[in-house]
N, C-alpha and C positions, 0 to 999 in steps of 0.2 A: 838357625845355624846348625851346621850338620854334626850330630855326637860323632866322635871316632870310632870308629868299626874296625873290624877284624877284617881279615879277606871274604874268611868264609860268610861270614854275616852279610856283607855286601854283596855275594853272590846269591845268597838266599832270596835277598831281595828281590834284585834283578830275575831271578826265575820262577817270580808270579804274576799272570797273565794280569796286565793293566786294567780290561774291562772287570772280570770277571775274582781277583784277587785269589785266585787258587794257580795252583802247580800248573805250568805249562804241560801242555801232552809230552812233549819233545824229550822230558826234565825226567819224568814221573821214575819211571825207570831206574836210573842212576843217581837221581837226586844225593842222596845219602853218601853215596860211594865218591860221587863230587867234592860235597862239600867237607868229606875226612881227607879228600888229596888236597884242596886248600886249607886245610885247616894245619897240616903237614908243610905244606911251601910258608904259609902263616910264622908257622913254627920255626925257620930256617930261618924267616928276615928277623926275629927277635934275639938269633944267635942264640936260640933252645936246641937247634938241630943244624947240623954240617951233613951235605952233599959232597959225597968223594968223588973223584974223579969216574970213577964205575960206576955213578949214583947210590952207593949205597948210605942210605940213611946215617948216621952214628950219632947220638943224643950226646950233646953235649955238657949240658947243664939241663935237668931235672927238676929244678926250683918253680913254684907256681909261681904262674905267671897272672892271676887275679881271674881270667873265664874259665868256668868250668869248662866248655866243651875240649880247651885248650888239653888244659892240666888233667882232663881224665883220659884224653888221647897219647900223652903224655906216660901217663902208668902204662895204659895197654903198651903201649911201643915198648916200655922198658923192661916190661915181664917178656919179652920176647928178646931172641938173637938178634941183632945187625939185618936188617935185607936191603936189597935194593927198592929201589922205588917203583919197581913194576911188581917188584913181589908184594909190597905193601897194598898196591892195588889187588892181586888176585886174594889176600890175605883177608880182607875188607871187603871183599866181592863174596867170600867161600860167610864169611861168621855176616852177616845179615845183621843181625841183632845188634852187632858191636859198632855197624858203621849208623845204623838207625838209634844208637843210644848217644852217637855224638851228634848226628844230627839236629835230636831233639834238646838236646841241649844248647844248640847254635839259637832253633826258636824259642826256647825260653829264653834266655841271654835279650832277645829283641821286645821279649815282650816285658820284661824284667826293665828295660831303657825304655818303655812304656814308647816302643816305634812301630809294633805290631799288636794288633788285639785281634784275639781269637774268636771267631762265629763261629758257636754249630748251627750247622742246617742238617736238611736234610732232601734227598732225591726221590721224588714218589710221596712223603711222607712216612720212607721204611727206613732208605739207606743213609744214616749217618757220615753227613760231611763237612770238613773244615774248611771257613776260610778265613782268611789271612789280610787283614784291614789295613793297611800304612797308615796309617792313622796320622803321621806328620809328615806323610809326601815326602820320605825319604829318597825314597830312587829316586826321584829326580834332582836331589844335589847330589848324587854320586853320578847322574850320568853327566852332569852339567860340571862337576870335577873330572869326567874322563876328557869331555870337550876341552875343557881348559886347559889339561896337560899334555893332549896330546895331538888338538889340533892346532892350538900356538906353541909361539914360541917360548919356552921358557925351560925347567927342568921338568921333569917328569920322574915322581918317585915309584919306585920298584913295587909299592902293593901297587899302585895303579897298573902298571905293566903285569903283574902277574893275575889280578881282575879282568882285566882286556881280553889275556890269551887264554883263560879259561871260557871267557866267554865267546870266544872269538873258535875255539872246538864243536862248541854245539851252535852256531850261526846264529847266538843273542842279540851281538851289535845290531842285528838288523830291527828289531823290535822297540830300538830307540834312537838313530841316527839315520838321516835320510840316505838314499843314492849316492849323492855327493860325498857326504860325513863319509858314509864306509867305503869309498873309493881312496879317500884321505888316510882312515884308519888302515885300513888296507898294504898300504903303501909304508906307513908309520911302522906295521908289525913285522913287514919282510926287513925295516932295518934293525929291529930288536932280533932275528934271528942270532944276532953274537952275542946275545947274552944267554947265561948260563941258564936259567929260568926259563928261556924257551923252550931247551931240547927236554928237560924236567916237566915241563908240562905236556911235550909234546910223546915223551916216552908213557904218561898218563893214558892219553887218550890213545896211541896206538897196541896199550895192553887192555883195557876198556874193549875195542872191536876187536882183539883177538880174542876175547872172552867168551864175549858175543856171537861170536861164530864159530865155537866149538860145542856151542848147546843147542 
């Protein structure tokens, strides 16, 4: 049975190579800076944080919410002014450390649910590396939960939609739904464009490549 997850936890997931249990190349980069904008949209559907009309963040209620990675996202936001949600990105982009200190708390949090267990290895027998065991073949009831709500009929709840379009930024879906499926999804995400959580995600990733392309 699948424990309940967070967004970002389920995206964590999803962004380790199925053969091989480590970071996809694709991921490696941004990983961290990802999983703090989900961890943020996370924070919205709990009604912790309000999206204005400008996108600007505004916390609403401060009260832990039980995950660390949540509630220490949570303080930083607060020791900070109001920004929008592209500032929040560059803000998370510039401090390094602060988006890699909520990160590893996403993967503690998984391995604490005892859904991930940690290997060291090592490359060469010099280079210290980790990898990342599912240990209860979790991705596959989240992807087999995205199939369910979003290629039948029935409701489709909003972290599912906000897991999609994250995933659906760095061309994920394709690494677990055939041809067909992501024709389907495909078609599924151009009708979610009227939802709010679109352009929120999608204001993410086009401050991400303008970042990008100014270094």
């Amino acid at each position: 049975m699948l424990k309940e997850l967070t967004i970002p936890q389920e995206f964590v997931l999803l962004a380790l190579d199925r053969e091989t249990n480590k970071l996809k190349p694709i991921f490696r980069m941004h990983i961290g800076l990802l999983t703090v904008m989900a961890c943020i949209v996370d924070l919205s559907l709990k009604g912790k944080v309000n999206f204005n009309d400008d996108d600007t963040v505004m916390i609403v209620d401060s009260t832990p919410t039980g995950e660390k990675s949540l509630d220490r996202l949570l303080e930083i936001m607060s020791a900070e002014k109001p920004k929008k949600i592209k500032k929040w990105v560059s803000y998370f982009y510039s401090y390094y450390f602060k988006q890699r200190e909520i990160y590893k708390l996403v993967i503690e949090s998984l391995v604490e649910k005892e859904i991930l267990q940690i290997e060291n290895t090592e490359i060469l027998l010099i280079v210290p590396k980790k990898k990342y065991v599912d240990v209860m073949n979790t991705r596959n009831y989240i992807v087999e939960k995205i199939r369910a709500e979003l290629l039948e009929e029935g409701r489709v709840e909003m972290n599912t939609i906000a897991l999609v379009l994250f995933l659906y930024t760095k061309n994920m879906l394709n690494d677990y739904f055939s041809d067909f499926e992501r024709k389907a999804l495909k078609q599924k995400i151009k009708e979610l464009r009227k939802e709010k959580i679109f352009e929120t995600i999608k204001s993410i990733e086009n401050e991400i490549l303008k970042l990008d392309s100014s270094m």
